[in-house]
N, C-alpha and C positions, 0 to 999 in steps of 0.2 A: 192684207189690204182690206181697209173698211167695205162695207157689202153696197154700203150708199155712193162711193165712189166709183165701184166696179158698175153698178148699173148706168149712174149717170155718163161715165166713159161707154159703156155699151150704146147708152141714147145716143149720144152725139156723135158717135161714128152711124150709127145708124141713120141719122139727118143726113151726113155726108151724104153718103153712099147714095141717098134717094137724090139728091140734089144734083150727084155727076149724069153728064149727056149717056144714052144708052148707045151711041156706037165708041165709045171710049174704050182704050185699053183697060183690063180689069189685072192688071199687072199687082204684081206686089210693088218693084221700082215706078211706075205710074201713080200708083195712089200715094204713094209717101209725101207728093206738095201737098195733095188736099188734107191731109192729117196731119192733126199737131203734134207735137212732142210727147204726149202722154197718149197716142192712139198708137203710137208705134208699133208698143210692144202687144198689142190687139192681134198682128198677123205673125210670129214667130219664122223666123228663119229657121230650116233645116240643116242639119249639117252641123249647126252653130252651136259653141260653147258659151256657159251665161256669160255676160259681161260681167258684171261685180260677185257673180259664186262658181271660178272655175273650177270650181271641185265636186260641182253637182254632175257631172258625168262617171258616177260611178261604175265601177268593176266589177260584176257581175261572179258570187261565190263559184269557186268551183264545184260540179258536179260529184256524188258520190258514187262509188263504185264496188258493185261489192258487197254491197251491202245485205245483210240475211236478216230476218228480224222474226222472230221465234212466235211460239202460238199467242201467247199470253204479253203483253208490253206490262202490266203493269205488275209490282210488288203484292207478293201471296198474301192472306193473313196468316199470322204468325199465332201457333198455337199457343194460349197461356198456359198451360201443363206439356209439357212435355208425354210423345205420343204412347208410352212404353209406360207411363201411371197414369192417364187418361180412363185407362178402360175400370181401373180399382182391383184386379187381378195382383198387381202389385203392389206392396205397400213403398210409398217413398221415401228412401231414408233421407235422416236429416243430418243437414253439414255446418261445419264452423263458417266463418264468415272468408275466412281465404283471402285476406287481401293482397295478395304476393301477386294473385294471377289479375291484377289491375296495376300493380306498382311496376314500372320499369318503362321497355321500349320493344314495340313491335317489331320481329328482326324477321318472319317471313310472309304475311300478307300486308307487303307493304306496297307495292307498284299496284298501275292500273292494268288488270287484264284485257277489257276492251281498248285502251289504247284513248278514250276519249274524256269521260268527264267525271270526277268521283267525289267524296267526301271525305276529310281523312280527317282522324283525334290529336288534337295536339295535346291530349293529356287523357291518362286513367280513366274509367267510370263505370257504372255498370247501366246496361241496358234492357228497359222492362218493356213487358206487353203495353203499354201507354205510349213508350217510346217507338217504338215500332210501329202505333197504330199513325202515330202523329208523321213517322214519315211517309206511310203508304199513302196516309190522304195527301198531303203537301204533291205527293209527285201525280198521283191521280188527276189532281184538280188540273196541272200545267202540262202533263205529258201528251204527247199527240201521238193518233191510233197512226197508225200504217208508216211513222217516221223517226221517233224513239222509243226508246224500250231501257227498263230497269232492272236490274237485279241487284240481292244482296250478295255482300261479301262479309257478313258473320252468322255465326248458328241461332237457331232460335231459342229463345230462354230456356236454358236446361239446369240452373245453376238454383237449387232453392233457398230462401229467403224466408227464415222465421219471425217471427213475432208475440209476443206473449198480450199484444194487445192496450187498449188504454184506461186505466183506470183500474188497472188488477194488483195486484199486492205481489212482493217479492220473494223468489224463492219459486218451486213447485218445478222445476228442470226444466228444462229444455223447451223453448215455445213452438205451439204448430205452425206449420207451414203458410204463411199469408200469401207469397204468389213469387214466381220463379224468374230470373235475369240471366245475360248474359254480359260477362266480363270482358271491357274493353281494354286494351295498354293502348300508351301512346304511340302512335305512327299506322296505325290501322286503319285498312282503306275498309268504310263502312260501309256504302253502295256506290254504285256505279250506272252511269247512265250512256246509251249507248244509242247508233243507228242516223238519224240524216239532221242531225242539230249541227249550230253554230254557240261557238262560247259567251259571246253575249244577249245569247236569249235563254240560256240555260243557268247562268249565271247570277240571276236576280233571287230566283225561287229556290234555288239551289240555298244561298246564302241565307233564305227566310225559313229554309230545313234547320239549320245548322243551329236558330237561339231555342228551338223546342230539344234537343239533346242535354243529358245530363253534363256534359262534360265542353271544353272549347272543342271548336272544330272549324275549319274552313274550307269552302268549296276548292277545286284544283281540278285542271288539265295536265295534261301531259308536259306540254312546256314550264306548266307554271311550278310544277312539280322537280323536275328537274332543271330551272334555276333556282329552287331553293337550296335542293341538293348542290347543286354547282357552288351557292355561295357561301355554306354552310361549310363545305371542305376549303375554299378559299381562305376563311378565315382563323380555320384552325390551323394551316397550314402558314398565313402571314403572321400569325399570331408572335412577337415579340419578346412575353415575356415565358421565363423558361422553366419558372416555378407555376406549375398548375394542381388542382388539387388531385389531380389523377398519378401526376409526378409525387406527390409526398407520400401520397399512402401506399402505392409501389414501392418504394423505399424506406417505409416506415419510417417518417421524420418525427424524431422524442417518442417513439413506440407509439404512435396514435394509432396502429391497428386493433390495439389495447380496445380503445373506447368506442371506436368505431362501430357502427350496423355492419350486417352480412352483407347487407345490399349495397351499403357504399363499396367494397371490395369489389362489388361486380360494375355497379353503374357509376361509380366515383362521383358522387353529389348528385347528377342526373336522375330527375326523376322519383326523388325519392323526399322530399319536403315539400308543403306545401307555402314557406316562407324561404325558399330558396329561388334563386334567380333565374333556374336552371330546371324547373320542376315541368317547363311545357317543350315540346316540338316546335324547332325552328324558333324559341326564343332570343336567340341570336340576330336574327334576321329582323322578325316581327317586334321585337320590343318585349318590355313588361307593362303587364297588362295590373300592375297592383297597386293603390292608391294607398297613401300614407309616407311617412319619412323616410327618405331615400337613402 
């Protein structure tokens, strides 16, 4: 409602009002002749549902129960060395790149332990002291003291990451250590949020976590979580046709286990390309997300 209308209705019920006799009924039904049409709604019935938004009577969340909420609500920092070569006592050795333990699908941190609202990868990546810092502030900034609380659900960078650096010449072995990650697979629940929230207040900032990650990822509750699940077996289950590629290389069709990866024998396409159809979590459901000729 404009502010100039609202006051000008305020005047004029105001004139009213001085104008009626002082032994009058001061009724709500008494005063409705002397006001006109647009003064009406000046004195609100109780009891009353709006006339044209009956759906402004809402239902009030239910209560939580139960609830325990630990010393600390918000996410640690997360060491960039690992605490065991920290001190220099030991020397760190250095490792290949390993990409195995990023390629595939997370088969046991995959559910929510709190039961309420988490992050999960729908593909590979590895996760650095950067990434990590980027979500503790993200949930710092929105989380509220005394009603939710966060924790992770993967290790802190223990995984080192060499680098020979920019602008150096080739050859000279093996490069030092530039700074440590930890390797994500797809289906990993990467944190968790917990304690007296509702999904649409948690849900915004949550999803403004997910474009600072290396990797996709979408926010999820527990519902939403298992109907993906629910419709993710649905369709492999109504699925029609009865040649799939997991069908052929089980039965070696024209000896293709010949040419095949190790990995295809275990994930069967899944997971394992990154111009494959089939390379993220719940691409089924969600679509492809890759632009160019279909």
């Amino acid at each position: 409602i404009c502010l100039i209308h609202f006051y000008k209705r305020g005047m004029m019920s105001l004139s009213v009002w001085r104008r009626l006799p002082q032994h009058m009924d001061m009724s709500r039904a008494a005063l409705l002749p002397f006001l006109g049409p647009s003064q009406h709604t000046l004195l609100p019935a109780k009891g009353k549902k709006y006339q044209f938004f009956p759906d402004r009577e809402l239902v009030p969340p239910e209560k939580f129960e139960n609830v325990n909420l630990p010393e600390r609500v918000r996410l640690p920092i997360m060491p960039k060395t690992p605490n065991i070569f920290a001190s220099g006592s030991i020397r760190p050795p250095r490792q290949t790149k390993e990409l195995w333990r990023m390629r595939g699908e997370e088969l046991v941190q995959t559910d929510l332990v709190l039961g309420q609202f988490g992050i999960i990868a729908l593909n590979g990546g590895m996760l650095k002291h950067a990434h990590f810092e980027a979500m503790r502030m993200g949930v710092g900034r929105n989380i509220k003291n005394k009603e939710l609380f966060a924790i992770y659900r993967v290790d802190s960078p223990y995984k080192p990451i060499t680098n020979h650096g920019a602008g150096k010449r080739m050859g000279g072995g093996k490069g030092s250590i530039s700074e440590y990650g930890t390797p994500v697979r797809a289906g990993r629940i990467i944190l968790e949020i917990g304690g007296k929230g509702h999904w649409p207040e948690v849900q915004p900032w949550l999803t403004a976590i997910t474009k600072s990650l290396p990797f996709d990822a979408i926010p999820v509750n527990v519902e939403i979580l298992k109907n993906l699940r629910a419709e993710e077996k649905r369709l492999e289950e109504t699925n029609e046709n009865p040649i799939s590629f997991e069908w052929l290389v089980r039965n070696n069709m024209l000896d293709c286990q010949r040419q095949l990866s190790p990995y295809d024998k275990i994930w069967f396409g899944k997971f394992c390309y990154l111009d494959r159809k089939l390379n993220r979590k719940f691409q089924w459901i969600t679509g492809p997300r890759y632009r160019g000729k279909k």
